[in-house]
Structures are given as structure tokens and as C-alpha cells.
C-alpha positions in Angstrom: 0.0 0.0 0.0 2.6 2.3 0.7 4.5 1.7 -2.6 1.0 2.3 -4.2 0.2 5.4 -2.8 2.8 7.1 -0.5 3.9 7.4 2.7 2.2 9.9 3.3 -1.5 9.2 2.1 -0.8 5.1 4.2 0.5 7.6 7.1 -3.1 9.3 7.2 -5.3 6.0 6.2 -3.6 4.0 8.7 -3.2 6.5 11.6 0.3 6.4 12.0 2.3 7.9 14.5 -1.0 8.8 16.6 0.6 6.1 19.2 2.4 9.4 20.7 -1.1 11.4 21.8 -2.0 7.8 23.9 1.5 7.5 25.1 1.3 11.2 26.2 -1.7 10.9 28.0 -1.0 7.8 30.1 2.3 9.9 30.9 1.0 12.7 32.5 -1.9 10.5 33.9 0.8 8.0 35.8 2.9 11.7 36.9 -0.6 12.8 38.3 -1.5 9.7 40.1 1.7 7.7 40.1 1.5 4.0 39.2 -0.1 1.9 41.8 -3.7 1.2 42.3 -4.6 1.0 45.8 -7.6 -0.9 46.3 -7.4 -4.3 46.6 -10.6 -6.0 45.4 -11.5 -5.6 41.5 -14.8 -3.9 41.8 -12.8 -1.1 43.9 -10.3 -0.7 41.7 -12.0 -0.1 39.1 -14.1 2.5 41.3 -10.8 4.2 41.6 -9.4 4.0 38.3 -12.9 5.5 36.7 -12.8 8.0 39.6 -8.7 9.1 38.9 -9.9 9.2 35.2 -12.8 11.2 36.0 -10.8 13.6 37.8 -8.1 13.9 35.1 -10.8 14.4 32.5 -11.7 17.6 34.8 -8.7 19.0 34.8 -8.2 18.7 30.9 -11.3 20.8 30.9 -10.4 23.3 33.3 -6.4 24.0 32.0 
């Protein structure tokens, strides 16, 4: 495909080097809320990790 049409025309159909936005964000979301997950039983953690997202999601809004 890429011989066929370019590198950049596959970069754009494919999504290519996008990984970086997702790498990004989980970066500044582990430097927020560091690495661990402190709950020990799975329904709480995922309480915590939709209320860590949640509150990451506010302060996107707010900056």
C-alpha cells in the first residue's frame, strides 16, 4: 500500500504515529496519580481507576 500510494497518504489512512497522543496521556496521567492502584478488590479498583480518570478528565477541561 505504501509503494502504491505514498507514505504519506498510508501515514493518514492507517493513523500512524497517533501512538504518541496515547503514550502522552497515560504519561501525565501516571505523573498525576503515580503507578499503583490502591484498592485491593476488583470492583474497587476499578471505582478508583474510573474516579482518577474522571478527575483527570476535569482538569483537561479546566487548563
Amino acid at each position: 500500500m505504501i509503494r502504491d500510494y505514498g507514505f504519506d497518504i498510508w501515514r493518514r489512512v492507517v493513523g500512524y504515529g497517533r501512538r504518541w497522543m496515547a503514550e502522552t496521556a497515560i504519561s501525565i496521567f501516571k505523573s498525576i496519580f503515580g503507578e499503583e492502584i490502591l484498592s485491593k478488590k476488583p470492583r474497587w479498583m476499578k471505582v478508583e481507576m474510573v474516579q482518577k480518570a474522571y478527575i483527570y478528565t476535569l482538569l483537561l477541561n479546566t487548563a
